[in-house]
C-alpha positions in Angstrom: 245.3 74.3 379.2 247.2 72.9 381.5 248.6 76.3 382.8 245.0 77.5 382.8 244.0 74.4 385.9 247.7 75.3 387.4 245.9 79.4 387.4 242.9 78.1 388.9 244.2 75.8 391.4 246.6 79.2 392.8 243.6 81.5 393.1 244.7 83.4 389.3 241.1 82.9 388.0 241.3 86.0 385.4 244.2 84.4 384.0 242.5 80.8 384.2 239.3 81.5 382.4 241.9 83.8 379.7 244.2 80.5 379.1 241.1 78.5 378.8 239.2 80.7 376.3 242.4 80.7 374.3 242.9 76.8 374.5 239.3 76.5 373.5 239.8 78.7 370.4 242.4 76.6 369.0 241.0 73.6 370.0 237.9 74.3 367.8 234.6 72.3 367.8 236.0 69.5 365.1 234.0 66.2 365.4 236.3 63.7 367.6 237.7 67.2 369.3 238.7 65.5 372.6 241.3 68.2 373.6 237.9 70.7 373.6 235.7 68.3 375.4 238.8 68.2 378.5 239.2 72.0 377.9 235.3 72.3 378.3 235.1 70.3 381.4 238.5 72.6 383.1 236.4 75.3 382.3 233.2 74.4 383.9 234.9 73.2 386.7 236.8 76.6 387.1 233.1 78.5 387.1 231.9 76.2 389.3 235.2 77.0 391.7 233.9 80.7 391.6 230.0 79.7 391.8 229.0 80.9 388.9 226.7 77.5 388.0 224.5 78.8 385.3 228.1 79.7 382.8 229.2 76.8 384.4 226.6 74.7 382.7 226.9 76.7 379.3 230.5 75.7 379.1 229.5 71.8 379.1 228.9 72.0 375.2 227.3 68.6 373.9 230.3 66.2 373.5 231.2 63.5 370.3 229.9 60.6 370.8 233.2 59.5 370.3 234.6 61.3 373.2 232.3 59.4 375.8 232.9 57.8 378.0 236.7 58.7 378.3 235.4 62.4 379.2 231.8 61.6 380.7 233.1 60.6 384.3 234.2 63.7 384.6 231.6 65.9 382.7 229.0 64.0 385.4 230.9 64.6 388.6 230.9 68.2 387.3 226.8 68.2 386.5 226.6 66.7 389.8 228.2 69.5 391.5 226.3 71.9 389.7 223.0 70.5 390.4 224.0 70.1 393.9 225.0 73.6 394.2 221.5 75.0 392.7 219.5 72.9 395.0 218.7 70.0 392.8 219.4 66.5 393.2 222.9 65.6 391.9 221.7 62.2 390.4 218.5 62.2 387.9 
């Protein structure tokens, strides 16, 4: 996963959105899945690098309860962007 951001951040998206498809596989959807709420957040933010908002928002999958709010700074800077970047007001 890490490689995957590393991918992204040097312009590789192919190979960024490959490496985090594959992390997201193994990762699973396992309740208290942490690892695939971080991987899901990477991979928003990578779709939302290449403005593509609308996959961007289908990669934020519903997260644990248990996972908030370790992961839900981050999963609501990403929303914010999104919104921003369709036009809508970033904070409800």
């Amino acid at each position: 996963m890490n490689l995957a951001v590393f991918e992204a951040w040097r312009g590789r998206y192919d190979s960024a959105l490959a490496l985090l498809d594959e992390a997201a596989r193994k990762f699973g959807r396992a309740p208290g899945a942490a690892w695939r709420a971080v991987c899901d957040n990477h991979l928003a933010n990578t779709l939302v690098q290449l403005g593509q908002m609308n996959r961007a928002q289908q990669a934020l999958q519903p997260m644990a309860d248990e996972s908030a709010p370790r992961f839900m700074q981050r999963r609501l800077t990403i929303q914010a962007r999104i919104a921003h970047a369709l036009g809508n007001p970033a904070l409800p």
